[in-house]
VOGUVO-340296 format. One line per field, with one value per residue (C-alpha): y, x, z; residue in one letter; residue number from 1. Coordinates in nm, 3 decimals. Each point is the difference from the previous one (the first is absolute). Example, Ala and Ser with C-alpha at 12.3 -4.5 7.8 and 13.67 -1.06 7.14 Angstrom:
<sites>
py [-0.450, 0.344]
px [1.230, 0.137]
pz [0.780, -0.066]
resn [A, S]
resi [1, 2]
</sites>
This chain:
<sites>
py [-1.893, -0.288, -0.014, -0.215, 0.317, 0.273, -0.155, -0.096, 0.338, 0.146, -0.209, 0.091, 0.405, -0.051, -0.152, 0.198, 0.334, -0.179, -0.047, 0.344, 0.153, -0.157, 0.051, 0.351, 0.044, 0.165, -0.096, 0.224, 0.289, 0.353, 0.343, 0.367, 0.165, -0.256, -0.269, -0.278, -0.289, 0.161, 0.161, -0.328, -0.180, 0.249, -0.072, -0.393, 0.034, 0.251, -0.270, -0.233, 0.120, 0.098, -0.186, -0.247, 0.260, 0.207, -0.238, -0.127, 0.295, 0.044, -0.365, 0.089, 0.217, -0.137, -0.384, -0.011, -0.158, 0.295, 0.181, -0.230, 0.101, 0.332, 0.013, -0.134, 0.284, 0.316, 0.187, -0.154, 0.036, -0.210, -0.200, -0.316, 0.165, 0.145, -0.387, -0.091, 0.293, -0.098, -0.356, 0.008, 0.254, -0.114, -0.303, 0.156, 0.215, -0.329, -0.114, 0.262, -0.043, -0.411, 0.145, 0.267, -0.281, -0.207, -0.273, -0.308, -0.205, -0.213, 0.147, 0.128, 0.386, 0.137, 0.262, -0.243, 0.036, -0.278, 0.105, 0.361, -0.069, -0.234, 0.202, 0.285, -0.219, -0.145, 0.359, 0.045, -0.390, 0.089, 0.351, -0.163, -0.265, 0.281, 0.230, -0.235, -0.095, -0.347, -0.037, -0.024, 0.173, 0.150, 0.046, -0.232, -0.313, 0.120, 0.066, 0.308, 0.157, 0.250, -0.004, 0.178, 0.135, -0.184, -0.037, 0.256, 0.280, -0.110, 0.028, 0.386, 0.111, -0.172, 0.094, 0.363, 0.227, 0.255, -0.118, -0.293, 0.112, -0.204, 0.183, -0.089, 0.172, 0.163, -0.025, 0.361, -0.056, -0.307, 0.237, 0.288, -0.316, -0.137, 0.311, 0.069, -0.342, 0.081, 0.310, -0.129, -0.292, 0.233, 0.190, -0.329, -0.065, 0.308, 0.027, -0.320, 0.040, -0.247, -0.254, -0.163, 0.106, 0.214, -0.269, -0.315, -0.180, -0.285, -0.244, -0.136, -0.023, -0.244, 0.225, -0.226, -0.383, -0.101, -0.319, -0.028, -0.002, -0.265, -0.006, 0.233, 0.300, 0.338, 0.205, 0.374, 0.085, 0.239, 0.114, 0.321, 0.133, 0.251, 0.332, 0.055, 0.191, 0.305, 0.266, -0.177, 0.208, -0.243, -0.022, 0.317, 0.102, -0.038, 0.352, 0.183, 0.335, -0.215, -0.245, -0.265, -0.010, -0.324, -0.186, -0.325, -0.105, -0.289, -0.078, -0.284, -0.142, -0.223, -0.195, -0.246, -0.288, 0.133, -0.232, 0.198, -0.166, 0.137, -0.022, -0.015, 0.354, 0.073, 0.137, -0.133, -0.071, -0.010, -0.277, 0.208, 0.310, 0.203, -0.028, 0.289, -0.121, -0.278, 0.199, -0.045, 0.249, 0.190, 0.168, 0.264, -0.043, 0.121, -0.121, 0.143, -0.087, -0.273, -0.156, 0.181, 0.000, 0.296, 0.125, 0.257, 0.168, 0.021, 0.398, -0.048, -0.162, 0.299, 0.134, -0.309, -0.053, 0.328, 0.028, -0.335, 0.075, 0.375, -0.204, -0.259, 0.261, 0.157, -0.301, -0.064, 0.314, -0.041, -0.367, 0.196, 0.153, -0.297, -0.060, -0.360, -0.095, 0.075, -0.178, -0.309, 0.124, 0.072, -0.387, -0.029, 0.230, -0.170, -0.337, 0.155, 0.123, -0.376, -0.070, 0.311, -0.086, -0.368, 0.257, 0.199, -0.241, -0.094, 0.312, -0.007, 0.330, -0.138, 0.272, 0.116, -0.289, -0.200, 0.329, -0.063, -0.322, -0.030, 0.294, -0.179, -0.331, 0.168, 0.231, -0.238, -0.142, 0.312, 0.094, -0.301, 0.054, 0.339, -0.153, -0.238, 0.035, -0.325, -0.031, -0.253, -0.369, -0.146, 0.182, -0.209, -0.318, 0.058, 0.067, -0.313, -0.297, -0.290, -0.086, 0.172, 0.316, -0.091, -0.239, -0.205, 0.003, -0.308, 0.109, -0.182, 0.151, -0.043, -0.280, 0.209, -0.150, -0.068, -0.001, 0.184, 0.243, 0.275]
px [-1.239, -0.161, -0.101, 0.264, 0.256, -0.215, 0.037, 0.365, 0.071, -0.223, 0.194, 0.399, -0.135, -0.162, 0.347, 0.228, -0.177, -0.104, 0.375, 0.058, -0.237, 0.065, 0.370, -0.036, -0.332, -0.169, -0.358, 0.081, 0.182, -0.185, 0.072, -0.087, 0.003, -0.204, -0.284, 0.226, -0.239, -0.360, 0.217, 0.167, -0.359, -0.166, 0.264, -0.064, -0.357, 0.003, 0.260, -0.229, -0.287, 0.226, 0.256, -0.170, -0.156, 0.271, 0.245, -0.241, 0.032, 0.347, 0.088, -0.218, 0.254, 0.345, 0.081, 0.125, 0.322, 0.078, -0.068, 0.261, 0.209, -0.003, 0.015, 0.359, 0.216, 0.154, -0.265, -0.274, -0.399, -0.189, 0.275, -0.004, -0.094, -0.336, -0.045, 0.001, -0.252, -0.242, -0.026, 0.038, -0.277, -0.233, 0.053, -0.055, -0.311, -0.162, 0.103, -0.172, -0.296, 0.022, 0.025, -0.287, -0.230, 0.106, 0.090, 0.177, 0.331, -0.107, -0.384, 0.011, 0.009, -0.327, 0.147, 0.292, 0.037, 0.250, 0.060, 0.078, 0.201, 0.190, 0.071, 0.133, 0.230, 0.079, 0.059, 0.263, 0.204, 0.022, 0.158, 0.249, 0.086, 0.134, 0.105, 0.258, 0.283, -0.013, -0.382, -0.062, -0.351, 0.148, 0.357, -0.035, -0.014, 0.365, 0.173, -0.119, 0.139, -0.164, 0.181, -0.206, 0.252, 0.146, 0.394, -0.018, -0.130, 0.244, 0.266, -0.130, 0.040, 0.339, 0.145, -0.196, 0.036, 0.225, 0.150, -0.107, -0.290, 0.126, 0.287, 0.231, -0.061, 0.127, -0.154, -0.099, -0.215, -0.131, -0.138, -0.144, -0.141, -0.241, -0.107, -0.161, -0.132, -0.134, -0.158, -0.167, -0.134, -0.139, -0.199, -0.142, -0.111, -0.172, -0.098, -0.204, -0.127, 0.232, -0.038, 0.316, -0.086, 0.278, 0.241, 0.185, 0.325, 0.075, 0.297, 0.208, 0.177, 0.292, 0.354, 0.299, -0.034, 0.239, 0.154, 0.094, -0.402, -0.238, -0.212, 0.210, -0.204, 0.067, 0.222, -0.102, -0.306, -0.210, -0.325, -0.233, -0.220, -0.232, -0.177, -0.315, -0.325, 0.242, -0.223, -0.342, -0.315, -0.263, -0.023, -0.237, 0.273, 0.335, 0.046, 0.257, 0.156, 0.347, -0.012, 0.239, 0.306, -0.043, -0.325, 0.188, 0.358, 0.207, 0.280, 0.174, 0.245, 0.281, 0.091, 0.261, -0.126, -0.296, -0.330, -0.366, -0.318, -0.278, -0.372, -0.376, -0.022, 0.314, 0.241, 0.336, 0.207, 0.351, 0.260, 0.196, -0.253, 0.286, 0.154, 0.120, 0.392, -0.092, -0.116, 0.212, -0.167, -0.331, -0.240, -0.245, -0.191, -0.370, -0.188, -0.191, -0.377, 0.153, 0.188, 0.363, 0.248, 0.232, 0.187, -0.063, 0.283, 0.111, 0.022, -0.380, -0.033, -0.059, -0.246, -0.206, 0.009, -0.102, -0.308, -0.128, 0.071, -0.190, -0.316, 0.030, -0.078, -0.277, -0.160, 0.016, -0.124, -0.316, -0.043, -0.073, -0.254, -0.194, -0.379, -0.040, -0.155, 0.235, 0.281, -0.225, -0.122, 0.336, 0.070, -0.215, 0.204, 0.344, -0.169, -0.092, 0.313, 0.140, -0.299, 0.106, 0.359, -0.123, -0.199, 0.315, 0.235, -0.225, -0.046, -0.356, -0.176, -0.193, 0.036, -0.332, -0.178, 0.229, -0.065, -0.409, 0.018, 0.186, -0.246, -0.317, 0.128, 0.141, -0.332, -0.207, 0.328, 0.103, -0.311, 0.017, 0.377, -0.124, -0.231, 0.185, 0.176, 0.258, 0.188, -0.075, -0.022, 0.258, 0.266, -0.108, 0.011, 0.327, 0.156, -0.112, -0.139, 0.187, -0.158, 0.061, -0.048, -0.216, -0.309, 0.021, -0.264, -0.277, -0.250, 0.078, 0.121, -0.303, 0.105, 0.094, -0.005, 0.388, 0.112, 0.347, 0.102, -0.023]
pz [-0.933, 0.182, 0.284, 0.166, -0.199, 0.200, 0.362, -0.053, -0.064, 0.262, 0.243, -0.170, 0.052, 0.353, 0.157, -0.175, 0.118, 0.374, 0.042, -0.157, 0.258, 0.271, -0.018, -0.029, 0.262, -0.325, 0.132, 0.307, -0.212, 0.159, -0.119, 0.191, -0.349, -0.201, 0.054, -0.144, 0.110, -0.153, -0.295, -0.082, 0.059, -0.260, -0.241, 0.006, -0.052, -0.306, -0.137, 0.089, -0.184, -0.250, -0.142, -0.221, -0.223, -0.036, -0.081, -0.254, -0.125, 0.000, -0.142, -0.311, -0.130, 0.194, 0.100, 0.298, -0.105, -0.198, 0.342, 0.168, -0.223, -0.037, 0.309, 0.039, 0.010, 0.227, 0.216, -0.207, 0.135, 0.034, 0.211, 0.209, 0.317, -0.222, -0.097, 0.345, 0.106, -0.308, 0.159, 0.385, -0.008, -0.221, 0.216, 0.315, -0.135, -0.042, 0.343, 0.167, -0.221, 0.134, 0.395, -0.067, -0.092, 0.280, -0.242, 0.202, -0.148, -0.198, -0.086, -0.379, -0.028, -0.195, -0.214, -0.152, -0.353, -0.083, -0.348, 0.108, 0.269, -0.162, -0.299, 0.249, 0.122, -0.367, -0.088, 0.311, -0.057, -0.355, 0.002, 0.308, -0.182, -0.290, 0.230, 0.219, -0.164, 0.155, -0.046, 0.305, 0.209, 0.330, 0.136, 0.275, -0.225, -0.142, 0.330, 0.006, -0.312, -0.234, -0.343, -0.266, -0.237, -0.288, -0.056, -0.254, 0.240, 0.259, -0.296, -0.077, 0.354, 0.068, -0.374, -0.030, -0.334, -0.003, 0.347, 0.292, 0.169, 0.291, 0.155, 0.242, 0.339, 0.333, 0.341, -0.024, -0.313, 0.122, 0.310, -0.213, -0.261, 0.319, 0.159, -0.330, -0.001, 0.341, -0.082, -0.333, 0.240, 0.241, -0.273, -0.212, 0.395, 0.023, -0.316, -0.009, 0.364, 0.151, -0.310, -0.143, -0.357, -0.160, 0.184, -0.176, 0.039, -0.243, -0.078, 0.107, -0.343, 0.019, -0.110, 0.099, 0.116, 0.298, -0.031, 0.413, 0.087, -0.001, -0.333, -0.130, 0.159, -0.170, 0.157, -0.180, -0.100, -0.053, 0.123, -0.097, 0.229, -0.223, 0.089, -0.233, -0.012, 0.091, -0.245, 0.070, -0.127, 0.108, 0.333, 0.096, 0.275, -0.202, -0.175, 0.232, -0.059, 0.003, -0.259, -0.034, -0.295, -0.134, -0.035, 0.107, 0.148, 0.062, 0.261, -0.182, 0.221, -0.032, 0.317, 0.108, 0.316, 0.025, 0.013, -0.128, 0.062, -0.139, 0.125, -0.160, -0.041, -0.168, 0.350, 0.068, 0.284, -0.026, 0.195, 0.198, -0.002, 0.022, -0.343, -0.103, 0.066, -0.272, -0.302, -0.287, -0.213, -0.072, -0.238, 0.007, -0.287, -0.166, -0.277, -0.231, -0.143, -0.237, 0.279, -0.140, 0.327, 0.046, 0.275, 0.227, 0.090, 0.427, -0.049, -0.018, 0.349, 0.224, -0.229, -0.053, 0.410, 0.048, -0.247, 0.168, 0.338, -0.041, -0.225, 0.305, 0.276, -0.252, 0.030, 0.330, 0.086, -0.266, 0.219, 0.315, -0.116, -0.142, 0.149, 0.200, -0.320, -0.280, 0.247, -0.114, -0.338, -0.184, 0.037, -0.289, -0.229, 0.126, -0.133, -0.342, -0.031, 0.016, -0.277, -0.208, -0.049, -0.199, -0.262, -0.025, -0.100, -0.246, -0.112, 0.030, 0.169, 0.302, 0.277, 0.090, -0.130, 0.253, 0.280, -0.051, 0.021, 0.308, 0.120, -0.032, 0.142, 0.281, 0.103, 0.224, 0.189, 0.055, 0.213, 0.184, 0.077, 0.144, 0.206, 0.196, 0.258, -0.021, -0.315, -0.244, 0.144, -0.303, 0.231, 0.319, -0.209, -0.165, 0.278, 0.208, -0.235, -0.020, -0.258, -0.351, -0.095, -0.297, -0.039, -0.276, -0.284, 0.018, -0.300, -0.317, -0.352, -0.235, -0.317, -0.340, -0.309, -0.140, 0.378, 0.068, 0.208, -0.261]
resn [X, X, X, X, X, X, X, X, X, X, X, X, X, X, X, X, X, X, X, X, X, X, X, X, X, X, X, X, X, X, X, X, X, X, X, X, X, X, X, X, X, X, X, X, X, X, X, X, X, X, X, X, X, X, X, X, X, X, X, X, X, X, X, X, X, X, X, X, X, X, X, X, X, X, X, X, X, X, X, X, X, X, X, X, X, X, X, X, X, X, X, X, X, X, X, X, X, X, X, X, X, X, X, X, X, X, X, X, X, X, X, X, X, X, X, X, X, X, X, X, X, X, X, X, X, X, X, X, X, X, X, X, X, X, X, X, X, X, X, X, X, X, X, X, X, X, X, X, X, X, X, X, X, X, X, X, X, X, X, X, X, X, X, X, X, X, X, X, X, X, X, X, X, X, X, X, X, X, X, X, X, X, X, X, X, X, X, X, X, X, X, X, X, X, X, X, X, X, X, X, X, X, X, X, X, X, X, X, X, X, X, X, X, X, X, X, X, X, X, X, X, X, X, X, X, X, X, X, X, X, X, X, X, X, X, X, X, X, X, X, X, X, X, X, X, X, X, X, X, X, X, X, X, X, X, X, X, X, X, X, X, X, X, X, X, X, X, X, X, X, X, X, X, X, X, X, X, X, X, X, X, X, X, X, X, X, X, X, X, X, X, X, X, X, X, X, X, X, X, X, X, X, X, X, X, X, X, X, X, X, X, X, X, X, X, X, X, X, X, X, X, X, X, X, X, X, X, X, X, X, X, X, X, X, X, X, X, X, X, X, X, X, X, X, X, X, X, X, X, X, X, X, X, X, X, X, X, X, X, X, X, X, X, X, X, X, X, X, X, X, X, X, X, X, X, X, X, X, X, X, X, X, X, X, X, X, X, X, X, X, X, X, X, X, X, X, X, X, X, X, X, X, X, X, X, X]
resi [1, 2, 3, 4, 5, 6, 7, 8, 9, 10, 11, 12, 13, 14, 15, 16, 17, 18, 19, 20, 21, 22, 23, 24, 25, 26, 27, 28, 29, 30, 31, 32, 33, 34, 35, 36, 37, 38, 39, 40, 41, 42, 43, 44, 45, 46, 47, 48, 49, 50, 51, 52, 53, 54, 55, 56, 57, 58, 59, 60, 61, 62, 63, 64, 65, 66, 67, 68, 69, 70, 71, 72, 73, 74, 75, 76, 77, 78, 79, 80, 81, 82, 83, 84, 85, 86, 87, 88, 89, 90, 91, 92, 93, 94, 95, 96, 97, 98, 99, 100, 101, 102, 103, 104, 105, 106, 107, 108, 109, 110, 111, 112, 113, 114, 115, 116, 117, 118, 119, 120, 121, 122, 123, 124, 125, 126, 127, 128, 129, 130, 131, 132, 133, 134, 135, 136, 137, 138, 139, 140, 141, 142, 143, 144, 145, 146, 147, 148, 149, 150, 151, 152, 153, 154, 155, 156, 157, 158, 159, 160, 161, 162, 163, 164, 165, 166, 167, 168, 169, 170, 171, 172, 173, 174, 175, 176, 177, 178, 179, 180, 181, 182, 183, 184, 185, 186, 187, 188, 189, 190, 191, 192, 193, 194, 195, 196, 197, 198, 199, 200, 201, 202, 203, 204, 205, 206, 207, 208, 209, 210, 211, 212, 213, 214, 215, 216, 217, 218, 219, 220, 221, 222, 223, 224, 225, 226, 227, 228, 229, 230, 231, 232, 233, 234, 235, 236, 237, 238, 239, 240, 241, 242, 243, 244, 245, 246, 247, 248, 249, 250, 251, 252, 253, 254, 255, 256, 257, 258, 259, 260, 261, 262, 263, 264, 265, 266, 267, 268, 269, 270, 271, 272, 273, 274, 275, 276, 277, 278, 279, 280, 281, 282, 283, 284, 285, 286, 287, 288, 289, 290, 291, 292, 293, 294, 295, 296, 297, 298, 299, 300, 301, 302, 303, 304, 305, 306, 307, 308, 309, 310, 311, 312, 313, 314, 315, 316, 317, 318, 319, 320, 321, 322, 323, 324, 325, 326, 327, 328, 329, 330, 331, 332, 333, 334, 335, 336, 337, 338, 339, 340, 341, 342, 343, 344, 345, 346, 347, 348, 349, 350, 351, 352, 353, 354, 355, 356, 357, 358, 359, 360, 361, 362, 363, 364, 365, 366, 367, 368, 369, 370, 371, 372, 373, 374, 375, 376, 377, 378, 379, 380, 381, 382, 383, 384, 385, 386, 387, 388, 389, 390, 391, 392, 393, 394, 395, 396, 397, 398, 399, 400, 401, 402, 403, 404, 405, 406]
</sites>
């Protein structure tokens, strides 16, 4: 990438996530079980130091289009809100590394690496660009839309084998359908320490055109909010004594006047919130390790909800009993795990090397974290700059013979 590339994108990921934060108050987002500012802070800088190298590693043996698209299908991870957390992060790792310093707007930053930075974010437009069905980055330069799934998929989960997966549906399923949903948000929430990870909606995908609206808006579609890293091994506190009964689900729904807009980390809200008079039809679906789709049946629904909700409280309970600094030092596993799931959709082994990494990059921050009293000063400046989130990059790209991006 030039360097002209690199800022332009700095600048497209620091106002989409400044207008993400602030409408949300993210920069002032506190939590009595978990140090979400220092955890979240420890995070960015392992990414940080990170990053480069290991996706060096990982594009020596998988392009990243083939990423994209792989990763265009049900409850797939890595997902769009994992794109979004690769980025932002490694973004804001070097932001606090530009405030440390005391480096002014507009001074160069010492540690720039143009050439690594801008193949990180090379790495990130390239597996969007795949990923999106409309080639597009982020969901705010598409009204807010987050299609990933192409017709055929759509065509498999209206048109399932032996029977529709989508089913037509009654006001009491609809109720029993989103206090699962509920219940399998509350333990991705716990189970990542307060993270979205385990979390993504996605659509919406276009059913029926009306002819009576402007542009033709679509009048059903459907949406799929997904449910993943449900039988996690790698994060050091996710073995319960309940374990969940599906690895992944999806709650495809099919609904009628109803608006989605999704955001930058992959969450949706819904245009009347209350929807649940305006679903057509839904799904309850889990894939397997080749990305197959099958249905799970709504005799299961009380059992899944019950195995999540009893592995939910087990966690909770383990969180009590964390020490001040594990509330900050299990932000650097949550990041790994965000790392890991790139290695595992290519198939590639990567775990601990990923876990030792993330370790040894983490070990000096960590201290430092400990040690002060205020949290970390990137929170202060997202929270009140008018200015944007991210410097831009002034150090220039050394000339290669042949030129090109590469």
């Amino acid at each position: 990438m030039t360097l002209e590339e690199i800022n332009r994108h700095i600048r497209l990921i620091a106002e989409h996530l400044k207008a993400f934060m602030r409408s949300e108050q993210r920069a002032l987002l506190r939590s009595a079980l978990f140090d979400v500012p220092r955890r979240s802070s420890l995070g960015w800088e392992c990414l940080y130091r990170t990053a480069y190298p290991l996706l060096v590693d990982l594009t020596s043996v998988i392009t990243p289009e083939e990423i994209g698209r792989r990763m265009k299908r049900v409850c797939a991870r890595p997902n769009f809100l994992t794109l979004s957390i690769l980025i932002c992060c490694y973004l804001g790792g070097r932001q606090q590394r530009i405030l440390d310093l005391g480096v002014r707007p507009g001074e160069p930053f010492p540690e720039d690496d143009p050439e690594q930075i801008g193949f990180v974010l090379d790495f990130w437009r390239r597996v969007c660009r795949t990923y999106r069905e409309d080639g597009a980055l982020l969901p705010e330069e598409r009204g807010g839309t987050m299609p990933i799934l192409p017709a055929e998929t759509i065509a498999r989960l209206r048109t399932g084998s032996p029977r529709d997966l989508l089913v037509e549906t009654d006001p009491l399923t609809v109720r029993r359908l989103r206090r699962l949903a509920a219940t399998l948000e509350l333990y991705a929430f716990i189970l990542h320490g307060e993270q979205r990870d385990g979390l993504f909606a996605h659509g919406p995908y276009a059913l029926q055109e009306r002819s009576d609206t402007p542009r033709g808006g679509p009048r059903e579609v459907l949406v799929i909010r997904e449910f993943t890293d449900l039988q996690n091994t790698y994060l050091p506190w996710a073995q319960t004594r309940a374990r969940n009964l599906y690895p992944n689900l999806a709650l495809v729904l099919q609904l009628r006047d109803v608006t989605a807009r999704f955001d930058l980390f992959g969450g949706v809200r819904f245009d009347p919130p209350d929807y649940a008079d305006r679903v057509r039809a839904v799904a309850l679906v889990t894939t397997d390790d080749r990305g197959e789709i099958r249905a799970v049946p709504f005799e299961e629904i009380e059992e899944i909800e019950r195995r999540a909700a009893d592995a939910q409280m087990e966690l909770y309970q383990r969180a009590l009993s964390w020490s001040p600094r594990f509330k900050i030092e299990y932000g650097l596993y949550l990041f790994a795990n965000h790392v890991k799931a790139f290695f595992d959709l290519a198939g590639v082994e990567a775990g601990e090397r990923i876990r030792r990494a993330f370790e040894e990059a983490a070990a000096p921050f960590l201290e430092r974290l400990l040690a002060d009293a205020e949290p970390p000063s990137i929170w202060q400046f997202m929270a009140t700059t008018e200015g944007d989130f991210f410097s831009p990059v002034f150090a220039q790209i050394p000339e290669r013979e042949g030129g090109g991006e590469g």
